[in-house]
Residue, then its C-alpha position, 0 to 999 in steps of 0.5 A: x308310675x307316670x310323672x306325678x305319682x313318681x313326684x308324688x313319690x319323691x316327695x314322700x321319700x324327701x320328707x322321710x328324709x326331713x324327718x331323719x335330718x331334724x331327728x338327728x338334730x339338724x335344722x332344715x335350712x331348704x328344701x328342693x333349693x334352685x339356683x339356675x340349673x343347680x338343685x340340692x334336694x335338702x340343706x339342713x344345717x347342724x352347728x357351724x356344719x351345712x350339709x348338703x343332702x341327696x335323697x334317693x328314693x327307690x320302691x323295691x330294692x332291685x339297685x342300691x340307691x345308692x350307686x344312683x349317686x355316680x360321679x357325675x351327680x356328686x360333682x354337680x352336688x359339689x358345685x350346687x354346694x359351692x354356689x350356695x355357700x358363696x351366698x351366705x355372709x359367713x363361712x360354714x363347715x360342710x358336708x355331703x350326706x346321701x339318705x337312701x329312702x326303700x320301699x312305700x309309705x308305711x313299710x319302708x328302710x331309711x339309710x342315712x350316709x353321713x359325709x358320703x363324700x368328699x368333694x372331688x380335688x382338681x389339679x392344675x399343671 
């Protein structure tokens, strides 16, 4: 796949993931939200719950999409996460779901790994 079919690609598998979110009843508050170089795919929100959502689209299942989201991609969910809370004028619960999106349009499995994580603790000495 070159760069726009695999866009292409991606964007089918978010809006899949839109369609779980809102079936699942929450509200899709942003899609693919930029802050500098912070990016969380999809913010839906549930209740007094923001939830920060990372999609995963993979079209065969050869790697589980969901070792995709590593160490490394979760905490920048985290601080993404926390530079968008900080923007909004009251505070909300949280958490972070994974949507795993397998195969092609028309013959596809959905997952959905609600609060897949929890944020990461630091400790200061």
């Amino acid at each position: 796949m070159d760069h726009s079919q695999n866009k292409s690609f991606g964007n089918w598998g978010e809006q899949v993931a839109v369609d779980t979110l809102v079936a699942a009843g929450c509200a899709i508050v942003e899609r693919n939200w930029r802050m500098g170089h912070y990016e969380i795919d999809i913010i839906a929100q549930q209740g007094q719950y923001m939830i920060f959502v990372e999609v995963k689209t993979r079209s065969t299942a050869v790697a589980d999409p969901l070792m995709a989201v590593d160490k490394r991609k979760r905490a920048r969910l985290v601080a993404a996460a926390d530079v968008f809370l900080r923007t909004l004028d009251r505070p909300f619960d949280y958490r972070f779901d994974i949507i795993t999106i397998i195969g092609a349009p028309g013959r596809y499995t959905v997952e959905h790994f609600p609060d897949a994580f929890l944020p990461g603790l630091r400790t200061y000495r």
